[in-house]
C-alpha positions as CSV (number, residue, x, y, z in Angstrom):
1,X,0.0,0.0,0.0
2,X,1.2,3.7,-1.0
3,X,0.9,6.7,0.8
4,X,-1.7,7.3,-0.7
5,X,-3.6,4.1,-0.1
6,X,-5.5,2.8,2.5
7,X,-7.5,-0.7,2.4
8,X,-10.6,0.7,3.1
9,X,-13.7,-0.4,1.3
10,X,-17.1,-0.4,2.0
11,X,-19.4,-3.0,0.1
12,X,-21.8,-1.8,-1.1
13,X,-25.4,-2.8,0.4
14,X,-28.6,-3.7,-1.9
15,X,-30.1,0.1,-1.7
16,X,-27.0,1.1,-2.4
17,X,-27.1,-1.2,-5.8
18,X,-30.5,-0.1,-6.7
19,X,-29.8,3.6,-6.4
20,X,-26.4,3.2,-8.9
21,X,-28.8,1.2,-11.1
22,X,-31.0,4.3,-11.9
23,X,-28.6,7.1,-11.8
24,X,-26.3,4.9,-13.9
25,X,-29.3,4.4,-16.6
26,X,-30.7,7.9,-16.1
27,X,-26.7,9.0,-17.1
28,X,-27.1,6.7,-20.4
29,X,-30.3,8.2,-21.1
30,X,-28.9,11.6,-21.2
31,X,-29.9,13.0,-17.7
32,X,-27.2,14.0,-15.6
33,X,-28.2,14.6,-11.7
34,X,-26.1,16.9,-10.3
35,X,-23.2,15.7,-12.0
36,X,-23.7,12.2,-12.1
37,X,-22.3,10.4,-14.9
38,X,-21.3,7.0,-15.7
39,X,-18.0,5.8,-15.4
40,X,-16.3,3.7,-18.3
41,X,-12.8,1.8,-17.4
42,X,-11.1,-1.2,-18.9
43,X,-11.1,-3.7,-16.1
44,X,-7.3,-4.4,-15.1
45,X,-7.4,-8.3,-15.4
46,X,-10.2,-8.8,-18.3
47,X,-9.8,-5.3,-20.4
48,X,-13.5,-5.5,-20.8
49,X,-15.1,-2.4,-20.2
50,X,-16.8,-1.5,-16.6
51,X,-19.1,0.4,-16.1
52,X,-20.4,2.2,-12.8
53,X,-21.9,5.2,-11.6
54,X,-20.3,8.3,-10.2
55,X,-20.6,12.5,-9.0
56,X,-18.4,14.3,-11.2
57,X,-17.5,17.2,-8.7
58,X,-16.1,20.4,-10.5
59,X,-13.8,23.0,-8.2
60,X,-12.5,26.4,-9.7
61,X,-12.6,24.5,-13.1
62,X,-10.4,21.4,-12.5
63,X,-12.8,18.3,-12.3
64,X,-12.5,15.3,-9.9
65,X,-13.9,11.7,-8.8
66,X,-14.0,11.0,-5.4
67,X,-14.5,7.6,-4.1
68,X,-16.9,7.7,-1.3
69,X,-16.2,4.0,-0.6
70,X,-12.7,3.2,-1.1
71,X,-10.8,1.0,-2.6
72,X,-13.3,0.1,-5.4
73,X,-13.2,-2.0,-8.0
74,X,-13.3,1.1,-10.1
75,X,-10.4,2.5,-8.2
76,X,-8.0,-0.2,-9.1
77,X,-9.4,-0.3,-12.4
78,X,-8.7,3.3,-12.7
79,X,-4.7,3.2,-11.3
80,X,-4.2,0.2,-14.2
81,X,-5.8,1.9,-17.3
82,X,-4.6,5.5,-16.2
83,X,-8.0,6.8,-17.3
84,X,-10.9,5.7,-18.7
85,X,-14.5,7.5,-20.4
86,X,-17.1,9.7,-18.9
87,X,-20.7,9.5,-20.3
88,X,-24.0,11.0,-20.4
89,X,-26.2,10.6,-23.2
90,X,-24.3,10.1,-26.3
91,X,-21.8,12.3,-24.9
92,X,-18.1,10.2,-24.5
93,X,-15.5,11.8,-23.1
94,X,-12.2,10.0,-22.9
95,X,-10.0,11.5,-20.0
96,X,-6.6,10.8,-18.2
97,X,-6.9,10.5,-14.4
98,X,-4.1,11.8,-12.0
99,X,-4.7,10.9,-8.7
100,X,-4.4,13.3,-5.9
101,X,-1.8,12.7,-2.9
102,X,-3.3,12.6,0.8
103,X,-2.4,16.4,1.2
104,X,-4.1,18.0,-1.6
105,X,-7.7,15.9,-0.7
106,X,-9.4,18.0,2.1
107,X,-10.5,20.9,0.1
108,X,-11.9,18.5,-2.7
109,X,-13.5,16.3,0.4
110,X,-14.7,19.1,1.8
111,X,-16.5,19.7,-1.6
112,X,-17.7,16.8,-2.2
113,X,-19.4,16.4,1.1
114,X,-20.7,19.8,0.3
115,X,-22.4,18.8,-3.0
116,X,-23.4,15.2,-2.1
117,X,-23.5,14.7,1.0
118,X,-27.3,13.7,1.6
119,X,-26.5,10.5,-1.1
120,X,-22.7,9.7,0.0
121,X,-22.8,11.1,4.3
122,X,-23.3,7.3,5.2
123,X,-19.8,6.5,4.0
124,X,-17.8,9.1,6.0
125,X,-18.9,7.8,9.1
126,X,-20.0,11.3,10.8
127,X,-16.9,13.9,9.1
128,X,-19.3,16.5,7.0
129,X,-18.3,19.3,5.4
130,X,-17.9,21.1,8.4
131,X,-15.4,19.1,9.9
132,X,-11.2,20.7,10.1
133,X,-8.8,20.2,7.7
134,X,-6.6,18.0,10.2
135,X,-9.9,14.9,10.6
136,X,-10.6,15.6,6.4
137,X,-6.2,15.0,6.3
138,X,-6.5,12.5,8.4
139,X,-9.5,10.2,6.7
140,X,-7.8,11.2,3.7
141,X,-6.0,8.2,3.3
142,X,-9.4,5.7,2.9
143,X,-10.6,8.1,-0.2
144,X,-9.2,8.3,-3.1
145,X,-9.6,10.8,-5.1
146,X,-8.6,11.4,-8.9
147,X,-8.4,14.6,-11.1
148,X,-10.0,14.1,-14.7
149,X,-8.2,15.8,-17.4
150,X,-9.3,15.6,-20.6
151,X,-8.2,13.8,-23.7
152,X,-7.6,15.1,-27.4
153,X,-9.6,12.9,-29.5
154,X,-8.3,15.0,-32.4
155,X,-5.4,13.6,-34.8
């Protein structure tokens, strides 16, 4: 495990499922809720594509996923392919991910607890956006969190 690693995950339960079901159709139909989209990566093992869910959070114009529950499958994915696509509707956006280091997450925690917290408060078991920059440093660690830049798809 890195630095900027932890092996926290947190399965996820069958409410859980059903709600990613929806917003993850609802982002294939073209209707983004605010700032879903679904998430496209080549699975790290398989190279099939993978598809899941996620709140695209946008701060002073740089754009990041945040993964409310850890170490998911889409966060290893994620660290193999480097990147992976964005979509809503018909829209496809390919895009590089850099991933943040422990020290630069509490503002972008902070938020993304802002925005979301009402669909994603049950995972950060009681910090809120209110919470110091030392306990948002300090969870850090068990939420990784990846910067999306985009992709030329020009030649």
């Amino acid at each position: 495990m890195t630095a900027l690693q932890s092996d926290r995950y947190l399965t996820p339960g069958r409410t859980t499922m059903v709600f990613n079901s929806v917003v993850a159709w609802l982002a294939r139909a073209g209707v983004s809720i605010l700032g879903s989209r679904e998430l496209r990566v080549r699975g790290r093992r398989s190279g099939e594509w993978r598809a899941t869910p996620v709140n695209l959070l946008v701060v002073e114009g740089q754009r990041y996923l945040v993964a409310p529950r850890g170490q998911t499958q889409w966060v290893r994915n994620i660290r193999v392919a480097g990147g992976g696509e964005l979509r809503v509707g018909r829209r496809i956006e390919p895009f590089r991910a850099v991933e943040l280091p422990n020290e630069d997450k509490p503002e972008i925690l902070r938020r993304y607890l802002q925005r979301w917290k009402f669909e994603v408060g049950v995972f950060f078991d009681g910090v809120d956006a209110k919470s110091s920059d030392a306990r948002l440093l300090e969870i850090a660690p068990g939420y990784p969190v990846f910067r999306v830049q985009a992709v030329s798809t020009s030649s």
